[in-house]
Kinemage of the C-alpha trace (Angstrom):
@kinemage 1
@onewidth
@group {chain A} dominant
@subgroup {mainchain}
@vectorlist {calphas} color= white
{ca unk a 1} P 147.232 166.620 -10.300
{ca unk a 2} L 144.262 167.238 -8.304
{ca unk a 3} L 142.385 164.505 -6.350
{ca unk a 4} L 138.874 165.782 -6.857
{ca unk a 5} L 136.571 162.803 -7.557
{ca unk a 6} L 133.349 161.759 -7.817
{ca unk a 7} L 133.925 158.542 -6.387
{ca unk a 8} L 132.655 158.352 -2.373
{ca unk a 9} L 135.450 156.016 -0.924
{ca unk a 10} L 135.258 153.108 -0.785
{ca unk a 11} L 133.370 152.323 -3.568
{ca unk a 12} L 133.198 148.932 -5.711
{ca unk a 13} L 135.466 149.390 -8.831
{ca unk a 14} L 136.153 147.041 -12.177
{ca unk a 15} L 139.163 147.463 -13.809
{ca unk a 16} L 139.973 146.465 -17.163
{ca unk a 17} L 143.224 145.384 -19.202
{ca unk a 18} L 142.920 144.362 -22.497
{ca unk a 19} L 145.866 142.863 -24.610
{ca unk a 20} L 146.920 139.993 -27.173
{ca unk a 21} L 144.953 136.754 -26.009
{ca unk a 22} L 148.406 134.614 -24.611
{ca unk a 23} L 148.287 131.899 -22.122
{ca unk a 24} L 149.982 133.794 -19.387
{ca unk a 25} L 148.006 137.345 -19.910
{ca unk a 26} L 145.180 136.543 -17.161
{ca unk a 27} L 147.938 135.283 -14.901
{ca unk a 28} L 150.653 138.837 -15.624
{ca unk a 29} L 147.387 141.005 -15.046
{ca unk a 30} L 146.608 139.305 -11.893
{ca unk a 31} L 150.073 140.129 -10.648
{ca unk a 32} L 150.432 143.026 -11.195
{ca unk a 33} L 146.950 144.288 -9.893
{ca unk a 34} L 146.286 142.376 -6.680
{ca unk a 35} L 149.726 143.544 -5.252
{ca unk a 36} L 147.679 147.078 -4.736
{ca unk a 37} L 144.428 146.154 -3.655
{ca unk a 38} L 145.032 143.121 -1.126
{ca unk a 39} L 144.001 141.765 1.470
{ca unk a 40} L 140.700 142.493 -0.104
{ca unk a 41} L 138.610 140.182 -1.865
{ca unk a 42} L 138.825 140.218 -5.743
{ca unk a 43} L 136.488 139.083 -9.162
{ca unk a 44} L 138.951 138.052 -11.890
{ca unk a 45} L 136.440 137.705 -15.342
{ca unk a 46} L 138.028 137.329 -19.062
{ca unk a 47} L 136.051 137.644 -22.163
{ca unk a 48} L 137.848 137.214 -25.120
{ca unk a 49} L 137.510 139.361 -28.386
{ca unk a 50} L 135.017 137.748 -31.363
{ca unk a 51} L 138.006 136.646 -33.698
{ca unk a 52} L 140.179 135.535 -30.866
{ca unk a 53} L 143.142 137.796 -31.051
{ca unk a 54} L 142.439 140.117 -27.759
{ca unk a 55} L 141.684 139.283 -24.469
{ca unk a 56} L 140.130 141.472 -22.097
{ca unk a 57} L 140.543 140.880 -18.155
{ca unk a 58} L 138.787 142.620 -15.429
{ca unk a 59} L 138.875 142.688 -12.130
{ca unk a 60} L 136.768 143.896 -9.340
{ca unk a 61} L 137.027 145.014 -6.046
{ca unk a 62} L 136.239 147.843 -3.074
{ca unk a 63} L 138.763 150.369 -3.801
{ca unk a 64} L 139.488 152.549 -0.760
{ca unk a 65} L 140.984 155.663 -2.096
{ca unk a 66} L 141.935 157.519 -5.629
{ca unk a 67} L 145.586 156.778 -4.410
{ca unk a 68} L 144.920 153.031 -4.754
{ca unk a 69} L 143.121 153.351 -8.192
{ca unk a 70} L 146.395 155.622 -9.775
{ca unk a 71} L 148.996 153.412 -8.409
{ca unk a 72} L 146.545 150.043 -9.864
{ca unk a 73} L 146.623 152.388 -13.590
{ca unk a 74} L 149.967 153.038 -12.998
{ca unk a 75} L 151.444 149.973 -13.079
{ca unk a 76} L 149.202 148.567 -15.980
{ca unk a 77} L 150.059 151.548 -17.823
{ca unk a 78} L 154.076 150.471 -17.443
{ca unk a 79} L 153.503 147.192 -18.650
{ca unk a 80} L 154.295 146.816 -22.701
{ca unk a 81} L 151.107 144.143 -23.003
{ca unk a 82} L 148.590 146.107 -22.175
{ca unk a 83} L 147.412 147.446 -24.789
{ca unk a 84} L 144.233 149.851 -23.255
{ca unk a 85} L 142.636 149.998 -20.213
{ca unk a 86} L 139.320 151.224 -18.890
């Protein structure tokens, strides 16, 4: 994999999970994310989809390297509720 980006470190970043709209989705998101990108300061928004069924989390924060972002996609990408990401 190569680790050309166009992304000048650090840079402000929003990452998105989107999944079935549950009680706990916010919450599982949350923990799995912050883990990566502490002890800096994170936005946690949710918007859910028009007929109720999907939620859509994202959270933003200064990422400091491309590291940081694959290991943050990696572990979304492991979890069975997430359903995209962006």
């Amino acid at each position: 994999m190569t680790t050309d980006t166009l992304i000048e470190f650090p840079a402000p970043i929003a990452v998105k999970a989107m999944g079935l709209d549950a009680d706990d989705f916010e919450t599982l998101i949350t923990e799995l994310v912050v883990p990566h990108i502490k002890p800096h300061p994170v936005t946690v928004t949710t918007l859910p989809s028009s007929g109720g069924k999907y939620l859509s989390v994202s959270i933003r924060f200064t990422a400091l390297s491309l590291e940081q972002l694959h290991a943050v996609y990696a572990v979304l990408k492991e979890e069975s509720r997430v359903l995209y990401t962006l």
